[in-house]
C-alpha positions as CSV (number, residue, x, y, z in Angstrom):
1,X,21.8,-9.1,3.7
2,X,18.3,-9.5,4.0
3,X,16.5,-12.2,1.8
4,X,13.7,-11.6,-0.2
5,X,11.4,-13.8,-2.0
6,X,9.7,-13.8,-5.6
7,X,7.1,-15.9,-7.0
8,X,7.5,-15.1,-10.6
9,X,10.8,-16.3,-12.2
10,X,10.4,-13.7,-15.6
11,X,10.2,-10.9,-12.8
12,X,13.4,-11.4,-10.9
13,X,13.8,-7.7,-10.6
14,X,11.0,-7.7,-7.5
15,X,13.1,-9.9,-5.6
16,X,16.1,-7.6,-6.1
17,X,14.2,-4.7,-5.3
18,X,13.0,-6.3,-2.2
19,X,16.6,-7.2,-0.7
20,X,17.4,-3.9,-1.5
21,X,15.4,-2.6,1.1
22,X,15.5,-2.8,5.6
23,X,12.2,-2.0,5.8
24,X,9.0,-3.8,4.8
25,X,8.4,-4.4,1.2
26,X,5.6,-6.5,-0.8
27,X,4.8,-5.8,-4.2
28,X,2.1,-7.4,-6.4
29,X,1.5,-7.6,-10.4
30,X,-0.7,-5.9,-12.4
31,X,-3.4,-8.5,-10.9
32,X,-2.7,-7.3,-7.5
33,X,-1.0,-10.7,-6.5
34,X,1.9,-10.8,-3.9
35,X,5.0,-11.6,-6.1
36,X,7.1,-10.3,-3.3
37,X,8.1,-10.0,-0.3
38,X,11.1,-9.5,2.6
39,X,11.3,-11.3,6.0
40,X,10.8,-7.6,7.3
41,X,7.1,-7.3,6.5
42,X,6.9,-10.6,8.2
43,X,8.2,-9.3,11.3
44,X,6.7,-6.3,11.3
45,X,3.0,-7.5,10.4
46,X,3.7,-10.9,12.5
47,X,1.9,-12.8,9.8
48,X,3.2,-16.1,8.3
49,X,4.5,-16.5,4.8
50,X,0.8,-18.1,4.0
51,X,-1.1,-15.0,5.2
52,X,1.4,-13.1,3.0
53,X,0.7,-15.3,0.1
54,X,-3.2,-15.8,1.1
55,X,-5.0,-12.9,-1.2
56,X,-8.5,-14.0,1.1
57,X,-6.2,-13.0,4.2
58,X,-5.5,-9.8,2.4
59,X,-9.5,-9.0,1.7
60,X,-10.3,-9.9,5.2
61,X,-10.3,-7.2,8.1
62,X,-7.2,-8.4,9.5
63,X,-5.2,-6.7,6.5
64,X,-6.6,-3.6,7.8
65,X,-5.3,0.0,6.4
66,X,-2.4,-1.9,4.3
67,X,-4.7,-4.2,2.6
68,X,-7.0,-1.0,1.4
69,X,-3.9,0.7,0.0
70,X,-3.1,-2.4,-2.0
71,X,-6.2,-2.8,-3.0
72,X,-6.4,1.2,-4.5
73,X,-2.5,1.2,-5.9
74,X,-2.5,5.0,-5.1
75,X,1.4,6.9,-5.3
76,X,2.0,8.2,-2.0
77,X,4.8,9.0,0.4
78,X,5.5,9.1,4.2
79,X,2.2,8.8,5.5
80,X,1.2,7.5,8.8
81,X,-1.3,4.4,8.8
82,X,-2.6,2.5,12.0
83,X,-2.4,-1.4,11.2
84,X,-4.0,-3.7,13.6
85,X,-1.2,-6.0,14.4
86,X,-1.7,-9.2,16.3
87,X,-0.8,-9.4,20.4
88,X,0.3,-5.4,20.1
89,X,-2.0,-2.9,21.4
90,X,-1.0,0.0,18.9
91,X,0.6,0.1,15.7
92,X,1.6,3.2,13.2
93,X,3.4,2.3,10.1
94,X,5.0,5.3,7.8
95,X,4.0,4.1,4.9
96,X,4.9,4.8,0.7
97,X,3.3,3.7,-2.1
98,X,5.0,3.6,-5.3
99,X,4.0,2.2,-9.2
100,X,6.8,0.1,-10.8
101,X,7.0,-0.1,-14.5
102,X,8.9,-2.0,-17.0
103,X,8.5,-3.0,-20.5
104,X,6.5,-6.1,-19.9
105,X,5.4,-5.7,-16.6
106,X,3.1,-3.2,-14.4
107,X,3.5,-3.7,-10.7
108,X,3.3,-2.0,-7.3
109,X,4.8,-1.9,-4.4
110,X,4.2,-0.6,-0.7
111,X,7.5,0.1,1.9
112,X,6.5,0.5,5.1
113,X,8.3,0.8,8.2
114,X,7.2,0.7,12.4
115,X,7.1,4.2,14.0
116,X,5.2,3.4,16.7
117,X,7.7,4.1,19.6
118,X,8.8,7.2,17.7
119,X,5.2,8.4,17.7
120,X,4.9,7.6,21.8
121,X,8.2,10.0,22.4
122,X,6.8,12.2,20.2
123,X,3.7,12.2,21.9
124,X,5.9,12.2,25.5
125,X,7.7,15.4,24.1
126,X,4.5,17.1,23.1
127,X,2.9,16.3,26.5
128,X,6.2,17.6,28.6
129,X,6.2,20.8,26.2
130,X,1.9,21.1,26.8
131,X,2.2,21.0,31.1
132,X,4.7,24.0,30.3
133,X,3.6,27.8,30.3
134,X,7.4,28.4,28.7
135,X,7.2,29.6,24.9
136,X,10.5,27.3,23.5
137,X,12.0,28.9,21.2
138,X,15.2,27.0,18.5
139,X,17.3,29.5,16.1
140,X,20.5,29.6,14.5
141,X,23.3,31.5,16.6
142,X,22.7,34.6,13.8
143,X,19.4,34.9,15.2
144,X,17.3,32.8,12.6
145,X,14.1,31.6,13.9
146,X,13.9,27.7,13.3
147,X,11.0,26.2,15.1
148,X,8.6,27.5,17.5
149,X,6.7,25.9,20.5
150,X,4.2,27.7,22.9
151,X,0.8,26.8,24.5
152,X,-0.8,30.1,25.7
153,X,-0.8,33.9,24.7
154,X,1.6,34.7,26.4
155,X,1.7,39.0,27.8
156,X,5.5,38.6,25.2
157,X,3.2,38.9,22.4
158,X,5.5,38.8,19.4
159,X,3.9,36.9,15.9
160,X,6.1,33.8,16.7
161,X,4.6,31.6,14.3
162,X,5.3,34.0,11.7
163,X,8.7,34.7,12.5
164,X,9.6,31.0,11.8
165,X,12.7,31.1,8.8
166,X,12.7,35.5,9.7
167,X,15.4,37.0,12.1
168,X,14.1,37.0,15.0
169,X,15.8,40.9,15.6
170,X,13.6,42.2,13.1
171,X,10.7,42.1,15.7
172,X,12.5,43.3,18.5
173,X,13.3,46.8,19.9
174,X,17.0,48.0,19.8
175,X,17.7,47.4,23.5
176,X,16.7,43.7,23.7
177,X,18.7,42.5,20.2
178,X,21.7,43.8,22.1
179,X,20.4,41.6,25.0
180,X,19.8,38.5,22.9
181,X,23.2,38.9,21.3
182,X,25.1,39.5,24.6
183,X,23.6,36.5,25.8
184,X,24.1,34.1,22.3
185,X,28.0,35.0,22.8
186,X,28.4,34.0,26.2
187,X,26.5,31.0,25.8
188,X,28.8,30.3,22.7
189,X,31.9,30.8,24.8
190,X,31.4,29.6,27.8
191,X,29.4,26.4,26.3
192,X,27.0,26.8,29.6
193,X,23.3,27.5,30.4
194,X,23.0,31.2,30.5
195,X,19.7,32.8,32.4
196,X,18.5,35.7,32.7
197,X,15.2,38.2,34.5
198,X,14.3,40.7,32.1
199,X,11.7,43.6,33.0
200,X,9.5,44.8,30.2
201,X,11.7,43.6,27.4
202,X,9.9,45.0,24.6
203,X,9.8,48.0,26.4
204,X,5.9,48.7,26.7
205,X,6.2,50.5,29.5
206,X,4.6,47.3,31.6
207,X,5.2,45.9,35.1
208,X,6.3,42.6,33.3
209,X,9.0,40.2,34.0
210,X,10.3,37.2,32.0
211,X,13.0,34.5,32.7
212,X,14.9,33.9,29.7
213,X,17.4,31.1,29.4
214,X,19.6,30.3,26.7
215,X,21.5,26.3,25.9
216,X,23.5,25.5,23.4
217,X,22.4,21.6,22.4
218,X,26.2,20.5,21.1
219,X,29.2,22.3,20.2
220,X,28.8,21.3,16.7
221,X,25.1,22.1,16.4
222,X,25.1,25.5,14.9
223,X,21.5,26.1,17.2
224,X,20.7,28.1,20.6
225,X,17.6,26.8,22.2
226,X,16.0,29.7,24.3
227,X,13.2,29.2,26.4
228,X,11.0,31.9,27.8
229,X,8.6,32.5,30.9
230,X,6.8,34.8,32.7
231,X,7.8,35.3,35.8
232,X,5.7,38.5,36.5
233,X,3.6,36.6,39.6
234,X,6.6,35.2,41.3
235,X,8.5,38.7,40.8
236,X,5.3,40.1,42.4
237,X,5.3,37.5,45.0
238,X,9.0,38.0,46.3
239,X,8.3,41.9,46.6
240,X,5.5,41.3,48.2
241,X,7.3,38.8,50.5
242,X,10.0,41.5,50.6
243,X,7.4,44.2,51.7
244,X,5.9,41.5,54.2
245,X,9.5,40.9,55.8
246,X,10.0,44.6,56.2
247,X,6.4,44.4,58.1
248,X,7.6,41.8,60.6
249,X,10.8,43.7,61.4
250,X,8.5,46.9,62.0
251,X,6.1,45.1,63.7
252,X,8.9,44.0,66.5
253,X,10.7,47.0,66.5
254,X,6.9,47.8,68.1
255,X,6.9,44.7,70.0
256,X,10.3,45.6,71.7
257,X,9.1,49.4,72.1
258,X,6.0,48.2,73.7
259,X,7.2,45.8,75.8
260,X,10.4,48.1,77.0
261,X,8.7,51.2,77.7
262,X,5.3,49.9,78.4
263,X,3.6,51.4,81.9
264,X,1.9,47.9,82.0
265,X,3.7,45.1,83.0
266,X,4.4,42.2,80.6
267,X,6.4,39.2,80.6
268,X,7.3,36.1,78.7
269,X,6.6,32.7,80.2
270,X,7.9,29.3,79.1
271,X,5.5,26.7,78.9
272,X,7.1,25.2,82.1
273,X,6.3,28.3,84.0
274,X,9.6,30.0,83.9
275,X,10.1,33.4,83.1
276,X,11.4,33.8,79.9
277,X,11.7,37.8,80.0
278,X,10.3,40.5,82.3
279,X,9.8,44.2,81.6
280,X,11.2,47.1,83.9
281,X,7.5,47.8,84.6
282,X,6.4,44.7,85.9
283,X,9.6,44.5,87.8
284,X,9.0,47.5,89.5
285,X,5.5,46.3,90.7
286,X,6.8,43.2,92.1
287,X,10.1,44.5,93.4
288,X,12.3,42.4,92.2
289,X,15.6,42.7,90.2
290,X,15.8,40.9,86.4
291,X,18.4,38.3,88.0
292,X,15.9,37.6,90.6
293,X,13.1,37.0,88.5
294,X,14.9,34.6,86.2
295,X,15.8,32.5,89.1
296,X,12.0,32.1,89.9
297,X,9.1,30.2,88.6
298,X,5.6,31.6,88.2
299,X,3.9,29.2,90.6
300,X,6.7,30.1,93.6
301,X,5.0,33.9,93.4
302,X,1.1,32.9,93.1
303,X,-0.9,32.8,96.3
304,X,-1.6,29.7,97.4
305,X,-5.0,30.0,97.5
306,X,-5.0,31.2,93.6
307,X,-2.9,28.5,92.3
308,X,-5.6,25.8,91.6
309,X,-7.6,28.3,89.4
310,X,-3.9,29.4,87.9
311,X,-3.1,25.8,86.7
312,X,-6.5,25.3,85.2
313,X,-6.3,28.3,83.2
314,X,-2.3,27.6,81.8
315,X,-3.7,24.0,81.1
316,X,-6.5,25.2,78.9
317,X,-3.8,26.9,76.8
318,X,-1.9,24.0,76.6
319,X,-4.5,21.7,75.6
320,X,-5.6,24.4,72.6
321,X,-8.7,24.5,74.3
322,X,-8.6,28.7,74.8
323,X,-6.7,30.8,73.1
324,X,-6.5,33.5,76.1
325,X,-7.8,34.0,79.4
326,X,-8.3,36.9,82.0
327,X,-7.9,36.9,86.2
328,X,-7.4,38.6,88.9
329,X,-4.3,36.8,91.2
330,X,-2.4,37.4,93.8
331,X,1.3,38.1,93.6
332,X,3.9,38.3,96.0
333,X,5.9,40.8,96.7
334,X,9.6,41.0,97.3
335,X,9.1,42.3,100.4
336,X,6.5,39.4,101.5
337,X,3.0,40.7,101.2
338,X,1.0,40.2,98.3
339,X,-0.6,42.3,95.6
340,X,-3.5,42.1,93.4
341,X,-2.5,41.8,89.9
342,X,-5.8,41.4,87.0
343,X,-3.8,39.9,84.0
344,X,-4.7,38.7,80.6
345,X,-2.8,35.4,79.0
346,X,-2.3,34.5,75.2
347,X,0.0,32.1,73.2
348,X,2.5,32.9,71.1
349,X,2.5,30.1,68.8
350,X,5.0,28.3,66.6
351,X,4.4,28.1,62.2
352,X,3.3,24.4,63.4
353,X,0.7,25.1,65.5
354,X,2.6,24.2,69.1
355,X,2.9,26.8,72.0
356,X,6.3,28.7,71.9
357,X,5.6,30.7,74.9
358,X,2.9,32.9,76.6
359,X,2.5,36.3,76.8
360,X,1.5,38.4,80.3
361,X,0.2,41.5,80.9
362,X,-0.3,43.0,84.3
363,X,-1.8,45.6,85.9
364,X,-1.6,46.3,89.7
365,X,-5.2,46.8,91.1
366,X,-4.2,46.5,94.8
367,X,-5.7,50.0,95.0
368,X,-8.5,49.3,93.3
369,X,-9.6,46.5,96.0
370,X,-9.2,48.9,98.5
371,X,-11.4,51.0,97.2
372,X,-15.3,51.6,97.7
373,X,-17.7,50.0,95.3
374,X,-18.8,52.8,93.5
375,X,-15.0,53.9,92.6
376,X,-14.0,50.1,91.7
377,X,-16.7,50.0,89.6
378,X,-16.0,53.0,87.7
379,X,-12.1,51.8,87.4
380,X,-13.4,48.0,86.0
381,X,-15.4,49.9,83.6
382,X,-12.8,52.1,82.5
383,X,-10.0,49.6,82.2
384,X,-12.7,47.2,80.0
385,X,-13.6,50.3,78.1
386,X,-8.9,50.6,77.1
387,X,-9.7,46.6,76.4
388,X,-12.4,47.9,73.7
389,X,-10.3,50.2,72.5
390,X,-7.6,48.0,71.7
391,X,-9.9,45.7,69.9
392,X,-11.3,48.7,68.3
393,X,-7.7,49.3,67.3
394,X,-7.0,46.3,66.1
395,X,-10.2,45.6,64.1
396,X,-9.5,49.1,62.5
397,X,-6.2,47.3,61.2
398,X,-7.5,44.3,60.2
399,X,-10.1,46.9,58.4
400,X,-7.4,48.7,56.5
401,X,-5.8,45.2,55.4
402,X,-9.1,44.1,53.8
403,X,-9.1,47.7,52.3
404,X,-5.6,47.2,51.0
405,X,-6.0,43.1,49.7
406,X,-9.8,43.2,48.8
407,X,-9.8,46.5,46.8
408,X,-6.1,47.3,45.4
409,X,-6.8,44.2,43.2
410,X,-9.9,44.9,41.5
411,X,-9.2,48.6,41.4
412,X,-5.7,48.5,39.5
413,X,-7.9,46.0,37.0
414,X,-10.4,48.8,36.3
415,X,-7.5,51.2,36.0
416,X,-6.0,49.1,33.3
417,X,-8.8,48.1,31.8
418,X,-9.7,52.3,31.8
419,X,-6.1,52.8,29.9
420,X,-6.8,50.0,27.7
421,X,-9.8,51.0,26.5
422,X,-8.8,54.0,23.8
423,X,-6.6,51.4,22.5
424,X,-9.6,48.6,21.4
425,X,-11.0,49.8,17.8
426,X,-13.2,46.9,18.0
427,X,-16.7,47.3,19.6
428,X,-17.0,43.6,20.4
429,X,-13.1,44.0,22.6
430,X,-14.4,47.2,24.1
431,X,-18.1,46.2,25.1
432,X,-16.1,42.6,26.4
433,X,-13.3,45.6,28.2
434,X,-16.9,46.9,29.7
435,X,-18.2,44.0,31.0
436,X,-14.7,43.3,32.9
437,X,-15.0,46.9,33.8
438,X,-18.1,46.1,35.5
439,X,-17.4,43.2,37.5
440,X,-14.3,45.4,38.9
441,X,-16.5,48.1,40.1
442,X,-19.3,45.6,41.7
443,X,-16.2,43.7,43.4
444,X,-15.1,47.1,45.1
445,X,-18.9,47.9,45.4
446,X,-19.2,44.3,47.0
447,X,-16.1,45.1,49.3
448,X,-17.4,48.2,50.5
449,X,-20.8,47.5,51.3
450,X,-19.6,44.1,53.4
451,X,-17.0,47.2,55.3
452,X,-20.0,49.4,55.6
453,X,-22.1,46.8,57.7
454,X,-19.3,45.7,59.9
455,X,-18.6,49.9,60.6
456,X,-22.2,50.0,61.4
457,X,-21.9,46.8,63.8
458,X,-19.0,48.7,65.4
459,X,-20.9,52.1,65.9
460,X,-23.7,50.6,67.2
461,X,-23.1,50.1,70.2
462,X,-26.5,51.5,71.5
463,X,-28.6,48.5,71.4
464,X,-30.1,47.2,74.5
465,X,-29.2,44.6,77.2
466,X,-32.0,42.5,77.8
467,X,-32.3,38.7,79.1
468,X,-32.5,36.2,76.4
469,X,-33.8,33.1,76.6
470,X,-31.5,30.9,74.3
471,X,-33.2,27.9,74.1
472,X,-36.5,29.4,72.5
473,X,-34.2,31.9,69.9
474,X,-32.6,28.3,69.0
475,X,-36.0,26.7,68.3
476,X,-37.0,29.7,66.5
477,X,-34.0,29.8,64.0
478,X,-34.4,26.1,64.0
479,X,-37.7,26.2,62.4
480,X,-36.7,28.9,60.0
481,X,-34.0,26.6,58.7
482,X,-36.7,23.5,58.4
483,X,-36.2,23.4,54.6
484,X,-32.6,22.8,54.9
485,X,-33.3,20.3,58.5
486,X,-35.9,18.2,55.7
487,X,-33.4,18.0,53.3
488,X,-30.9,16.4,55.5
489,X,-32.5,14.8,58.0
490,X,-30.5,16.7,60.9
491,X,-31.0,16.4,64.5
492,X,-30.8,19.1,66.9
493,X,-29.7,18.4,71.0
494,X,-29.4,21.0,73.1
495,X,-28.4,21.7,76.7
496,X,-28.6,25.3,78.4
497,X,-26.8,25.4,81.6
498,X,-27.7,28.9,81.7
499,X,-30.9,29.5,79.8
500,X,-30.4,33.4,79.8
501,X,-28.1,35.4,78.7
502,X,-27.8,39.3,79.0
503,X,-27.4,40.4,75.5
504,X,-28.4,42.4,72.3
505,X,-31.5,40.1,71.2
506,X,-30.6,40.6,67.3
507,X,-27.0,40.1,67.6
508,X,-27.3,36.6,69.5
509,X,-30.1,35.5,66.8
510,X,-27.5,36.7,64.3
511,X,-25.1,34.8,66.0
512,X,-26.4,31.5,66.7
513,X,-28.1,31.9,62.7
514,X,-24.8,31.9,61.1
515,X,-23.1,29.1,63.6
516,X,-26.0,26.8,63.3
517,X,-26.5,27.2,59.0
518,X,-22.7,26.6,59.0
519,X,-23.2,23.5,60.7
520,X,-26.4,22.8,58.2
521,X,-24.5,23.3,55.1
522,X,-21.2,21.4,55.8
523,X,-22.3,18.5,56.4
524,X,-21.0,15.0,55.0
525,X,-23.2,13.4,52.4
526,X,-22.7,9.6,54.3
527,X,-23.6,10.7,57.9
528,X,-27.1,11.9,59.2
529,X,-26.1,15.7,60.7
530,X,-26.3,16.3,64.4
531,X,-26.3,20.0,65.6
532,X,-25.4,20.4,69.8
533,X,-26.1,23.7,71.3
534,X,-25.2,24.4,74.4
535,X,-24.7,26.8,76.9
536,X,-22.3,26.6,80.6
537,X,-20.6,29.4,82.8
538,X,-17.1,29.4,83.2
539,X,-15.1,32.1,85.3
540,X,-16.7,35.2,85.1
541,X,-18.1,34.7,81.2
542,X,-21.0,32.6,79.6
543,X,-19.9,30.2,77.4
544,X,-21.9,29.1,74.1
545,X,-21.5,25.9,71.8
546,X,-22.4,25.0,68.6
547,X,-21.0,21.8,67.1
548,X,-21.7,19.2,64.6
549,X,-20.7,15.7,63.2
550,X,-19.6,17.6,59.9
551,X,-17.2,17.7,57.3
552,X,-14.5,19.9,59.9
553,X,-11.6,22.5,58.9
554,X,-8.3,21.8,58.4
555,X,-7.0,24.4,61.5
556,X,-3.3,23.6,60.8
557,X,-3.6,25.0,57.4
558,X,-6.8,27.7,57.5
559,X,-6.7,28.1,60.9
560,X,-5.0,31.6,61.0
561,X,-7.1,32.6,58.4
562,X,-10.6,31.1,59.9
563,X,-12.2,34.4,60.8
564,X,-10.6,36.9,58.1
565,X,-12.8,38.4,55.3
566,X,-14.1,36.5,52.2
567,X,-12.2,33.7,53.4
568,X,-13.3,30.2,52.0
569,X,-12.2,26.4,53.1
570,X,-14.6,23.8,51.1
571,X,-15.0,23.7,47.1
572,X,-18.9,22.8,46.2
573,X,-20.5,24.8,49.1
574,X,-22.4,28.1,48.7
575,X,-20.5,30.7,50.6
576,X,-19.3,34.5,50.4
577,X,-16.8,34.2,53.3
578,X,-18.4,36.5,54.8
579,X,-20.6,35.0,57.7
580,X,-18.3,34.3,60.3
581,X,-16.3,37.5,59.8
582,X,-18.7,39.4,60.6
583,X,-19.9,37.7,63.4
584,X,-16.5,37.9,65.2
585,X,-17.1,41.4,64.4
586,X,-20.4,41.4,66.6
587,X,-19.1,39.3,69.6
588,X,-16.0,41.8,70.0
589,X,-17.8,44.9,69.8
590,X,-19.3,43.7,73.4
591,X,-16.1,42.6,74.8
592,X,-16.5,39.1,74.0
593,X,-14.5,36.7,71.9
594,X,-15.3,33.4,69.8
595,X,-13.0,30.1,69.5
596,X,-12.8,26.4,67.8
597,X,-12.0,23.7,67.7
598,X,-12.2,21.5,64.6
599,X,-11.3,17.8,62.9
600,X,-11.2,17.0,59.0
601,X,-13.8,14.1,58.7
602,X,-15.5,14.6,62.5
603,X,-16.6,18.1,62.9
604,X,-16.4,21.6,64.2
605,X,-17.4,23.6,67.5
606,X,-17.7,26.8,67.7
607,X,-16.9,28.5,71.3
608,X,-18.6,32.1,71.8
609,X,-17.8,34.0,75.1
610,X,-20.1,36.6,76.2
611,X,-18.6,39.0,78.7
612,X,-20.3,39.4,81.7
613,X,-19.0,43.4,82.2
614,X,-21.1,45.9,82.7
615,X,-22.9,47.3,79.7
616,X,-21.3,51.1,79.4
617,X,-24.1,53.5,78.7
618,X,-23.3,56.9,77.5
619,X,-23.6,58.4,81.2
620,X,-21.0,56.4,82.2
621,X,-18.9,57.2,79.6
């Protein structure tokens, strides 16, 4: 029992009153004196009996919100107070105020009681339920609608909050009460978790899809708690993975097709120079069977003399430091003389990054060595002329993919945005509907003018060949850039190996513009930028290099995605995504190709190779 205490013999009754109650109780007389009080309000309010009893302690600012309400003698009940409690951080008392009457006494009295670590799981409930997008839903197993908790409009726009003590069947169509009570039943039978995907369940003819999932809290609680989420974007996601899956299986039923029936020889090599696989073309050139080949290594069939430049080449590709690489070798043949095969090399590479095997194609031009100049010319030009083609092909599909991803989206908005127009009465929803309207049709607008340019770059193939001298068009674009140089304090060195290179003057300014702002505007705000260009030959092909000390990409994760359209990797920079796309662009439509390498925290370099093949003029063709 707890024991109170009472100060005024002829009012006994506050004393029983007190030990009557577990929580805190004083209560003063009609003079506002503490008459009574139990060892609870002690506790809680860890004050002594002579701060209890002290009416200075109770006008002070330690009293805090219970001293006020003592001091005003208000009728009140349940209502949440912060008291400042000594060596605790935060304190919430519920708290009822209450007159007490007799016929020779007028008195009051204040019950209180800590609800602090009620409040903090309350507060740890509400912030679980808050990092949800689920609308939570608890109703009685005949469908009554007890409490309601969601944080955003959700596309399942019923009037929850109004349903709240309603039927929730009263708001929904025909086909989904059946739902909801095929679902209550089994979840009452079978006493388990029951989920479910429904598509468009109120039937508004939209491509909408929501999880719902039913529990039932106890078998004696007479409630079903039913949460539900929309699940629209992950539907969409696993069609689209779906769709993407039925792409790869296409894409090497081609593969095999190509690589069975192909005129050109290809094989598969293993890093370790064996050969993995071998088409019936290439097998025929070298005259070997299948068996044969797999009992062979690469390096016992390369001339000797070749083999030097060979392992160079394959160790480039190992090292990441090329992507691909074309030669002209020498190959032996089964029957012991050697042919003249021109081949091009890439990696096949594994979701981590590391080489799973390399990929040869191979063309025998033993005939073509033997011929005269003129006709050898004529046969390099048209075999670079199929190499364009391909790359024409292939930026044609990368073209229809930016069509597909860059213009479905904001097209199907302005379609739904055009069928959801009639519906708005309001002028302020439709001119808002407009406005979205708008930036739908200057995103397709945006799209189109960005594919427009890079078509243009493609059919203009006319401009003319002329020697440029790199080291004065990088000056020149360096001064251009001088307010961004200022700004940052950058540095440029530069080395030209080969000072000239035979190009299209306004596609290398473009390029070398592009590469060199790049390294201008990523930079890291702790480290002075330095810009390297520089220029070397390697093989048959001039090499350029742009690098800098900057803030570097993350190839592992972007690197697949480096040179696509409207692609962007850093938060806080001005970009479209559109710079080094079209760039890319440029240096293919020549023949060339453009690598890099790259370090989070260290910086980037850019690798652009300029083929040294004959420019094809329209005679030629």
């Amino acid at each position: 029992m707890v024991q109170s205490k009472t100060f005024n013999p002829a009012n006994q009754w506050y004393g029983a009153i007190a030990a009557a109650f577990e929580d805190g109780y004083i209560a003063t007389n009609q003079a506002g004196q503490i008459v009574a009080f139990n060892p609870s309000a002690l506790e809680i309010l860890r004050i002594s009996e002579s701060q209890m009893l002290d009416p200075g302690w109770w006008e002070s600012p330690s009293a805090g919100a219970l001293g006020q309400l003592l001091r005003e003698r208000k009728e009140f009940s349940d209502h949440k107070v912060r008291q400042d409690v000594p060596n605790k951080k935060d304190c919430w008392l519920r708290v009822s105020g209450k007159a007490l009457h007799t016929q020779t006494e007028t008195g009051y009295m204040l019950t209180f009681r800590d609800v602090t670590s009620y409040l903090e799981v309350n507060r740890s409930l509400n912030t679980i339920i808050s990092s949800l997008d689920d609308i939570i839903l608890e109703m009685t197993v005949n469908g009554t609608l007890l409490h309601v908790w969601m944080n955003r409009t959700s596309r399942l726009t019923l009037p929850w909050m109004e349903m709240q003590g309603k039927s929730v069947y009263q708001y929904m169509p025909e086909r989904l009460i059946m739902e909801f009570q095929h679902l209550i039943r089994e979840v009452i039978i079978s006493g388990k978790e029951v989920v479910r995907v429904l598509q468009d369940p109120l039937g508004r003819n939209q491509q909408v899809w929501y999880r719902i999932r039913l529990v039932r809290p106890g078998t004696t609680n007479n409630t079903i708690i039913v949460s539900i989420h929309d699940v629209t974007a992950e539907y969409k996601a696993n069609e689209e993975l779906r769709e993407a899956r039925t792409q790869l299986e296409d894409s090497q039923q081609v593969f095999k097709s190509v690589f069975d029936y192909s005129p050109t020889g290809i094989a598969l090599l293993s890093i370790t120079g064996q050969w993995l696989d071998v088409n019936a073309s290439l097998l025929e050139t070298l005259g070997y069977t299948r068996d044969e080949m797999s009992g062979l290594s690469v390096s016992t069939l390369i001339h000797p003399d070749d083999m030097d430049k060979a392992k160079a080449q394959i160790a480039q590709i190992l090292d990441r430091k090329i992507n691909t690489y074309r030669a002209e070798r020498r190959y032996k043949h089964r029957d012991g003389h050697y042919i003249y095969m021109f081949l091009a090399c890439s990696a096949m590479l594994n979701p981590d990054g590391s080489i799973r095997y390399l990929i040869l194609q191979m063309i025998d031009v033993t005939e073509l060595k033997q011929l005269d100049s003129d006709a050898r010319k004529k046969n390099i030009i048209l075999h670079a002329t199929s190499i364009d083609l391909q790359q024409k092909i292939k930026q044609l599909f990368e073209l229809n993919q930016i069509i597909a991803h860059n213009l479905r989206g904001p097209a199907t908005a302005l379609i739904s945005s055009v069928e959801l127009l009639p519906e708005l009465a309001n002028m302020e929803e439709q001119q808002e509907m407009l406005d979205h309207m708008k930036i739908s049709a200057n995103a397709i607008l945006s799209t189109l003018n960005d594919l427009k340019d890079v078509l243009a770059q493609q059919a203009n193939t006319e401009l003319p060949f002329t020697p440029c001298n790199v080291e004065a068009i990088t000056k020149q674009l360096w001064s251009s850039l001088n307010q961004q140089v200022v700004e940052k304090n950058a540095q440029l060195k530069v080395n030209f190996r080969e000072s000239s290179i035979e190009y299209s003057r306004p596609y290398l300014e473009n390029i070398l513009f592009h590469l060199i702002n790049n390294a201008l505007t990523y930079t890291r705000p702790d480290v002075l930028p330095e810009i390297r260009v520089e220029t070397w030959k390697e093989d048959d092909q001039i090499v350029l290099m742009v690098s800098d000390n900057g803030i570097g990409i993350d190839l592992q994760k972007h690197g697949e995605q480096l040179f696509r359209y409207k692609k962007k990797f850093h938060r806080g920079y001005e970009s479209n995504g559109v710079g080094l796309f079209m760039i890319r662009n440029q240096i293919r439509t020549f023949g060339g190709s453009i690598d890099v390498k790259s370090e989070v925290g260290k910086g980037s370099s850019f690798f652009v190779y300029f083929n040294n093949r004959v420019h094809i003029s329209k005679d030629d063709e």
